[in-house]
C-alpha positions as protocol buffer text, in pm:
chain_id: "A"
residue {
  index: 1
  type: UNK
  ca { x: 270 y: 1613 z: -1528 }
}
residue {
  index: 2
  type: UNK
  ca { x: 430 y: 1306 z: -1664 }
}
residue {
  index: 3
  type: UNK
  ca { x: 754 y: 1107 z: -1579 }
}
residue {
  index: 4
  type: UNK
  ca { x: 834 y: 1319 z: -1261 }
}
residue {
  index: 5
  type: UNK
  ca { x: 489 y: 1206 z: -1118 }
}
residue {
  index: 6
  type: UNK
  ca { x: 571 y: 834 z: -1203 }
}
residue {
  index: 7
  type: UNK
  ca { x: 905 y: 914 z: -1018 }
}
residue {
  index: 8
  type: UNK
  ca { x: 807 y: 1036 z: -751 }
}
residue {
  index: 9
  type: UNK
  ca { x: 482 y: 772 z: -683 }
}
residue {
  index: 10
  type: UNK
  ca { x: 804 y: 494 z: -746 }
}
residue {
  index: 11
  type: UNK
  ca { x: 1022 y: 703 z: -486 }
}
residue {
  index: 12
  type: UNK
  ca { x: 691 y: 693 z: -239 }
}
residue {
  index: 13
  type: UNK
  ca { x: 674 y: 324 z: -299 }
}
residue {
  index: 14
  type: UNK
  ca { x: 1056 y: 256 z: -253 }
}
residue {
  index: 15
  type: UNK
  ca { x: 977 y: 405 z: 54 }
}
residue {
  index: 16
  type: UNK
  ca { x: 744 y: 157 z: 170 }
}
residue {
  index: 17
  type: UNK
  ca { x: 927 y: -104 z: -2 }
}
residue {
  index: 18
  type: UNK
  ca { x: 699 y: -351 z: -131 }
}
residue {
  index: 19
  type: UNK
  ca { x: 915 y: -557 z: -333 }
}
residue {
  index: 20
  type: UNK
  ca { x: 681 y: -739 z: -577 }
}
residue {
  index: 21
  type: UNK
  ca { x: 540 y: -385 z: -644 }
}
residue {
  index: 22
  type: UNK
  ca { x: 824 y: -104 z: -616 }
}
residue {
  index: 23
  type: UNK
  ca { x: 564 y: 67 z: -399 }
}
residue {
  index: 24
  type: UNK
  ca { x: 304 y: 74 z: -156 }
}
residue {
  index: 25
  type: UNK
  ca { x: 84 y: 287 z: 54 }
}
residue {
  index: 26
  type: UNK
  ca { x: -156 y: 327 z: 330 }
}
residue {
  index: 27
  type: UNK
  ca { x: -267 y: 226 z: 626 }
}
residue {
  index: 28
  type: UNK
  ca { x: -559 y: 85 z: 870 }
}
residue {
  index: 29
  type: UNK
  ca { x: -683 y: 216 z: 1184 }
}
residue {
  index: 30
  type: UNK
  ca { x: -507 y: -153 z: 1334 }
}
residue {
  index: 31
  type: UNK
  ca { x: -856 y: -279 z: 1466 }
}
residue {
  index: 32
  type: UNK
  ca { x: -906 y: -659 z: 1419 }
}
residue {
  index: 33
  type: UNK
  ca { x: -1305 y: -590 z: 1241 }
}
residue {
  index: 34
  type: UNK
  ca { x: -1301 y: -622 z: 913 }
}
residue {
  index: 35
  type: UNK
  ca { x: -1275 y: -257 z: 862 }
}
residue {
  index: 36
  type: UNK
  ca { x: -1538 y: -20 z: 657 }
}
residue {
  index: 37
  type: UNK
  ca { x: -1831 y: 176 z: 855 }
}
residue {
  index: 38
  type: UNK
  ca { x: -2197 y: -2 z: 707 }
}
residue {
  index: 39
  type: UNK
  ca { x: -2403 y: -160 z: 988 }
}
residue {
  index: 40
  type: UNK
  ca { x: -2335 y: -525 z: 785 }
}
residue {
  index: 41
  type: UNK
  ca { x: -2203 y: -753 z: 1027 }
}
residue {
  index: 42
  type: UNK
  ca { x: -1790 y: -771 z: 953 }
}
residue {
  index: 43
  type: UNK
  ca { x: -1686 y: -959 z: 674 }
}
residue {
  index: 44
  type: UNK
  ca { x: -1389 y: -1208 z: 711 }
}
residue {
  index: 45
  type: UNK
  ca { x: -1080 y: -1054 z: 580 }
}
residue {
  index: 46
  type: UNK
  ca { x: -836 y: -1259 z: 430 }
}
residue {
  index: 47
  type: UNK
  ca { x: -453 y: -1253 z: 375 }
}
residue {
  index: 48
  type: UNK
  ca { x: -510 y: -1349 z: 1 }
}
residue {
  index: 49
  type: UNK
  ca { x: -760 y: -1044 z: -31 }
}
residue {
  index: 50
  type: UNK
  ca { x: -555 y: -846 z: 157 }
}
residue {
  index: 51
  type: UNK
  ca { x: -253 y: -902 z: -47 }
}
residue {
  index: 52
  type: UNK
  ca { x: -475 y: -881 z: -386 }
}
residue {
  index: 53
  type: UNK
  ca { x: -600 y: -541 z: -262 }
}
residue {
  index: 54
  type: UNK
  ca { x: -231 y: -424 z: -164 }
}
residue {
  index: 55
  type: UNK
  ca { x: -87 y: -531 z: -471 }
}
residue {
  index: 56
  type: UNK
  ca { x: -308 y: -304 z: -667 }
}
residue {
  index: 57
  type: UNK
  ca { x: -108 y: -60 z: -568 }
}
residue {
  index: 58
  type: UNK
  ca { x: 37 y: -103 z: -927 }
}
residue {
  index: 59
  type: UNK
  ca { x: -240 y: 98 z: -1092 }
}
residue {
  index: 60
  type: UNK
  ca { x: -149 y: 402 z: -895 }
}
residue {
  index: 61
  type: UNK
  ca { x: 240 y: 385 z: -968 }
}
residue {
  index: 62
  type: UNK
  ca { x: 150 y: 362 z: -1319 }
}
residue {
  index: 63
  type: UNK
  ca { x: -20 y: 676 z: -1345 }
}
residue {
  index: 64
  type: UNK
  ca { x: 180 y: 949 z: -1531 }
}
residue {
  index: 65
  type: UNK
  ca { x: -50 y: 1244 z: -1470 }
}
residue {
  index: 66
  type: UNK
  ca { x: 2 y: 1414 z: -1110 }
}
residue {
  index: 67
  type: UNK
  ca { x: -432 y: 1463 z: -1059 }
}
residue {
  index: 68
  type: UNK
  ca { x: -502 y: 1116 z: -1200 }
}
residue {
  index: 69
  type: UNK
  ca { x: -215 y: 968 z: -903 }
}
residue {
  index: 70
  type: UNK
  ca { x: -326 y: 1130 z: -626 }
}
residue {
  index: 71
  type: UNK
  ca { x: -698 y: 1053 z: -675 }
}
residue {
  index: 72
  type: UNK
  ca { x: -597 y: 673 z: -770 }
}
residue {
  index: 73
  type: UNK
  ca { x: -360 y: 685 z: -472 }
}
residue {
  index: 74
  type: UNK
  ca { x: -619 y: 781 z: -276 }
}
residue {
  index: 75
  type: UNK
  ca { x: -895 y: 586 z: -393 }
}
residue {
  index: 76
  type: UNK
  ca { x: -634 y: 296 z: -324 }
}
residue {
  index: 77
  type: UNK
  ca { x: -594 y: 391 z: -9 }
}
residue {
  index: 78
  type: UNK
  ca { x: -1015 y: 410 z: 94 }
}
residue {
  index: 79
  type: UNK
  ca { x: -1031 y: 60 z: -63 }
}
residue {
  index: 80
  type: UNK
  ca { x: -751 y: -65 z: 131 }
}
residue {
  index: 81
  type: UNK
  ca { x: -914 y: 129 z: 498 }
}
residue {
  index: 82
  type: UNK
  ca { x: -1277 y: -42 z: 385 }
}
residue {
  index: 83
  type: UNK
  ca { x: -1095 y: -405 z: 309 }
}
residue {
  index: 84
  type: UNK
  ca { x: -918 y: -376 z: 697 }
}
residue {
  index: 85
  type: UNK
  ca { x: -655 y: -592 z: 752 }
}
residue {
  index: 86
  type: UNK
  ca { x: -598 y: -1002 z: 839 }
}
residue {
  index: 87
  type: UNK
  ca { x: -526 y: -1147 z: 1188 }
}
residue {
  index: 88
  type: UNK
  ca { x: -212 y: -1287 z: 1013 }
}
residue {
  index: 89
  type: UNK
  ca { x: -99 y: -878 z: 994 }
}
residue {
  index: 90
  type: UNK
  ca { x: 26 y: -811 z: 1406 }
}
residue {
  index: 91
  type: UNK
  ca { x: 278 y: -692 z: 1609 }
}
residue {
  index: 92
  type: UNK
  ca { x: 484 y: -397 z: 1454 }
}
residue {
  index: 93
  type: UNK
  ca { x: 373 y: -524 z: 1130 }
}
residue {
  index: 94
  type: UNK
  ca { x: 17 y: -395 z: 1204 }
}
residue {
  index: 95
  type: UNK
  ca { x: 118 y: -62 z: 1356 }
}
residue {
  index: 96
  type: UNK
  ca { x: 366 y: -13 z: 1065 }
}
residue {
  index: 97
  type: UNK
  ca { x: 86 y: -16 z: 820 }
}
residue {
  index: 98
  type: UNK
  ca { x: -138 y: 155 z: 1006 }
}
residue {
  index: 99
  type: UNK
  ca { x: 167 y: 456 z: 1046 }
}
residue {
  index: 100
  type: UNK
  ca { x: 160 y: 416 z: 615 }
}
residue {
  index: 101
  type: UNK
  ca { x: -206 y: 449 z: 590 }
}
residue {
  index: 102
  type: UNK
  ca { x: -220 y: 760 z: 824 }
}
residue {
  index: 103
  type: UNK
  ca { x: 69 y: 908 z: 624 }
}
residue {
  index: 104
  type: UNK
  ca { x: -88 y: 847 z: 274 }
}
residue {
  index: 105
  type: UNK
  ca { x: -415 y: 941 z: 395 }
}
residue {
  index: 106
  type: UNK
  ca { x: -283 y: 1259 z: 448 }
}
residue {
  index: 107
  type: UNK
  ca { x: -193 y: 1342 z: 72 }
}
residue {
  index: 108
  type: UNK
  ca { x: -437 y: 1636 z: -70 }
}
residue {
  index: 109
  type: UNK
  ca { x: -660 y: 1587 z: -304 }
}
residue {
  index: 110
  type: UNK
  ca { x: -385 y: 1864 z: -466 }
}
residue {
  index: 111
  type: UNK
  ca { x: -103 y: 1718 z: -388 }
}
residue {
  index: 112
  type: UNK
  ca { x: 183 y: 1867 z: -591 }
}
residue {
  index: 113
  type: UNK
  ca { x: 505 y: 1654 z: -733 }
}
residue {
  index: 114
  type: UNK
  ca { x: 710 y: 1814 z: -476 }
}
residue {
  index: 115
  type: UNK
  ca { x: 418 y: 1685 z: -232 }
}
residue {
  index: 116
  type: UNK
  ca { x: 487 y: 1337 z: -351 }
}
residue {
  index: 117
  type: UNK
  ca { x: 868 y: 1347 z: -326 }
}
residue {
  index: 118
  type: UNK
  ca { x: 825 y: 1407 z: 37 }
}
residue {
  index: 119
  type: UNK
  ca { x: 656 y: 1138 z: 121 }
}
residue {
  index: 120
  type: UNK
  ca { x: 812 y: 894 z: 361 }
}
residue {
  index: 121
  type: UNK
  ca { x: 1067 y: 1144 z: 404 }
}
residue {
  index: 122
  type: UNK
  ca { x: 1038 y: 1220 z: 790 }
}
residue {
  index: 123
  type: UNK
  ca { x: 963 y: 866 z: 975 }
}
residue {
  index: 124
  type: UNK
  ca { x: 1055 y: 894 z: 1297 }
}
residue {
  index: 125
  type: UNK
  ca { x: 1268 y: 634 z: 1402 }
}
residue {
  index: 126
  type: UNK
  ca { x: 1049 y: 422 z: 1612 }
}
residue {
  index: 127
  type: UNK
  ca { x: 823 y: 393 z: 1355 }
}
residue {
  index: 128
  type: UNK
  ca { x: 1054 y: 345 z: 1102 }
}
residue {
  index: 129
  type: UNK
  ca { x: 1117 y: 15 z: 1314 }
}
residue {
  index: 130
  type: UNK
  ca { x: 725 y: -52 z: 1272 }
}
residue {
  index: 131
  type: UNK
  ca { x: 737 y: -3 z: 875 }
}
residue {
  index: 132
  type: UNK
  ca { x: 1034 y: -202 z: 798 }
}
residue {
  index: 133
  type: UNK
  ca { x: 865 y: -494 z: 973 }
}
residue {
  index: 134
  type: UNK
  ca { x: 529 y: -421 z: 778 }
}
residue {
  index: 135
  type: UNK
  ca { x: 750 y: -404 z: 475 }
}
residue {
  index: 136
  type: UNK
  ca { x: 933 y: -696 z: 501 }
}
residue {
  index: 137
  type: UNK
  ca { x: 637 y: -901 z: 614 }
}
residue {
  index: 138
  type: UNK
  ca { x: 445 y: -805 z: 300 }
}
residue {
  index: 139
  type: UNK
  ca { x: 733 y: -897 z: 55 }
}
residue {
  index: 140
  type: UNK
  ca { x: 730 y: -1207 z: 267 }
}
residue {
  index: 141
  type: UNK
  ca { x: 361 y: -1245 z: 281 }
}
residue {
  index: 142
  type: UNK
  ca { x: 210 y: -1140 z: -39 }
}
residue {
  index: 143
  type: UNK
  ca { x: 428 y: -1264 z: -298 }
}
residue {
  index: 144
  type: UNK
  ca { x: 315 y: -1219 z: -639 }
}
residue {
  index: 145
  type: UNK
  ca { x: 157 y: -1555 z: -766 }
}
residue {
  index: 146
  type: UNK
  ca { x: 369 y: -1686 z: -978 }
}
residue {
  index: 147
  type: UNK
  ca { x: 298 y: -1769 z: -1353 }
}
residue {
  index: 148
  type: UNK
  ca { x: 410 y: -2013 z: -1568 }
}
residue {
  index: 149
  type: UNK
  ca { x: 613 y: -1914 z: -1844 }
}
residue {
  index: 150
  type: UNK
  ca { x: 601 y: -2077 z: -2175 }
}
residue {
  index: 151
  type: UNK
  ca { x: 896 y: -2237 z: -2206 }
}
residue {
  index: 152
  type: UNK
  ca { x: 740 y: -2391 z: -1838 }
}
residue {
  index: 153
  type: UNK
  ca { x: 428 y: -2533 z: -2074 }
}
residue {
  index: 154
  type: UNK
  ca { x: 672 y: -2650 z: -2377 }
}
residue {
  index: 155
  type: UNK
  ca { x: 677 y: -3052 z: -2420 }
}
């Protein structure tokens, strides 16, 4: 399919309201190791990887085919459960995202549009609680970098 998919990946995203993005997704299992399952000893997880690896979140929204979204979506969403999550990510925060990536880990590999739609749909409240604080503290967290614009270079 094509705009409805895009639609409903952007309604998904509103849902987890990452400002810089329209969107985000997924979750961790909310243990402080640096997430993934090979025997190598943890690797240091950072907020700027973190919030590199969240951001990229953009390639899924983009996606106007319903197949190609949910296999970036979830592709997104391995990378994001290998990368684990920074110490700077606690509290409600942490269990938020976690609550996302259980949610969006749940998507079938064929996941319909209507599939999609109902995403986010039926947080409980007390979670709900948990993802607005992950959602707020990733707008606040993981800004975009920003750019200079030309007219910021012109002498």
């Amino acid at each position: 399919m094509n705009r409805p998919t895009n639609t409903a990946l952007k309604i998904a995203g509103s849902v987890l309201a990452l400002s810089a993005l329209g969107g985000a997704l997924t979750g961790c299992s909310g243990s402080d190791s640096g997430g993934g399952s090979d025997d190598a000893a943890p690797k240091a997880v950072t907020l700027a990887g973190f919030c590199e690896k969240l951001n990229g979140i953009g390639s899924v929204v983009g996606k106007d085919d319903t197949a190609e979204a949910v296999a970036a979506l979830r592709g997104w969403v391995a990378d994001m459960d290998d990368y684990g999550v920074p110490e700077e990510l606690s509290g409600d925060a942490r269990d938020g995202f976690g609550y996302l990536m259980t949610a969006f880990k749940g998507v079938d590999k064929d996941a319909t549009i209507e599939d999609l739609q109902k995403l986010g749909t039926d947080v409980p409240p007390a979670e709900q609680k948990k993802v607005t604080a992950f959602t707020t503290w990733s707008a606040e967290s993981c800004k975009p970098s920003a750019k200079p614009t030309p007219s910021d270079d012109a002498s």
